[in-house]
C-alpha positions, 0 to 999 in steps of 0.5 A: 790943136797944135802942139806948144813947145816949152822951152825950159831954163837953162842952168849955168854950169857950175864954176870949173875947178882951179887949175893944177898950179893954182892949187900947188901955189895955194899950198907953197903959200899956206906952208909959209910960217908968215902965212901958215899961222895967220887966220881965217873966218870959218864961214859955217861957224863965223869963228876964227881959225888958224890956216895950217891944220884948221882949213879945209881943202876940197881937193881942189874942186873949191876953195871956200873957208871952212874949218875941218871941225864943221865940215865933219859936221856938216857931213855927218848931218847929211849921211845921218838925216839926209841919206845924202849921196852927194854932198855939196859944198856949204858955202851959198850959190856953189855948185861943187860937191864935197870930195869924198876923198879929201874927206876921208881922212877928216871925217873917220872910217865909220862915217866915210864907210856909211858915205860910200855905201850911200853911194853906191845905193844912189849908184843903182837907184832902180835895180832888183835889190835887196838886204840880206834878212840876217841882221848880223849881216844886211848886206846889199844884194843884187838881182843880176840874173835878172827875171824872177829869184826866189832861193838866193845865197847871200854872198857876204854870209854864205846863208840863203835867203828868199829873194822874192820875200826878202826873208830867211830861206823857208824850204818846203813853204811859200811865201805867204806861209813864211809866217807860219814857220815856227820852230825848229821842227819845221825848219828840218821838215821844211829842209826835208820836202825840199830835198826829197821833192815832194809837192803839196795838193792844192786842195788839202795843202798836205806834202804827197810824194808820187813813187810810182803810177799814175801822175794825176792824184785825186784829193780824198 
């Protein structure tokens, strides 16, 4: 049987960006009060709008029109529906994203926040990661040691947390008896084996502790 080759479709590549002078010709032009005050059809919204302070600029990536009012809204409904990293331009057959930098004096500090911590989740799509468990700070953790780690300190918080659970630190237990945590007694008691190294017998799950002789302990 012989092998069948597919040839796949080919995508045209997206349209390149003006040029630097035909960007710095735009906006000599759009700064002429005879042409700053005249208007525009906002393709998102169909409304007129004027020019100078209504137009959208998309840092010369495109030059579709658009008011700021619905590119703001556009751009919250794809970080908060979407979880969108890229964001492309609204206007049909574009193949250009949204310049985040050209937004972000439009679409405010919480929302460009929430963008650029989007994109930095899309940027290591398969890494060892998690949030930290405290829910004051849920912050983005990588693994970059590599291999397995179970005790990590969250470097945004300071606190300690399981990597391998993605739970609060539970010194003296494993994983699977995290849930069993249930004051604060047990937390300090947790704390203590930790610290003074003792293991737990496999047979009876009570903490011994080997101060002298012989290493091998039979279960009674």
């Amino acid at each position: 049987m012989g092998n069948t080759l597919q040839t796949l479709p080919q995508i045209p590549p997206p349209p390149p960006p003006p040029r630097p002078d035909e960007q710095e010709e735009e906006e000599l032009q759009e700064r002429r009060p005879e042409v700053g005050n005249r208007e525009f059809t906002c393709e998102i919204c169909i409304e007129p709008a004027s020019i100078r302070g209504k137009k959208f600029r998309n840092g010369g990536r495109c030059s579709h029109p658009f008011c700021t009012d619905c590119v703001v809204k556009y751009i919250r409904v794809q970080l908060e529906d979407n979880n969108a990293a890229r964001i492309n331009c609204p206007a049909p057959n574009c193949g250009h994203a949204l310049d985040p930098r050209a937004c972000a004096p439009l679409v405010g500090d919480a929302l460009f926040v929430r963008w650029c911590d989007v994109l930095c989740e899309a940027a290591i799509v398969g890494s060892d990661r998690c949030y930290c468990p405290y829910r004051n700070c849920s912050a983005l953790i990588l693994n970059e040691c590599g291999g397995v780690v179970k005790k990590s300190t969250c470097p945004s918080c300071k606190r300690c947390f399981c990597f391998q659970c993605k739970g609060v630190w539970h010194a003296g237990f494993g994983c699977e008896e995290s849930g069993e945590i249930r004051d604060t007694n047990d937390v300090a008691f947790g704390r203590l084996v930790e610290r003074r190294k003792w293991n737990r017998c496999p047979r009876c799950r009570h903490f011994v502790e080997l101060r002298e002789g012989c290493k091998i302990v039979k279960c009674r």
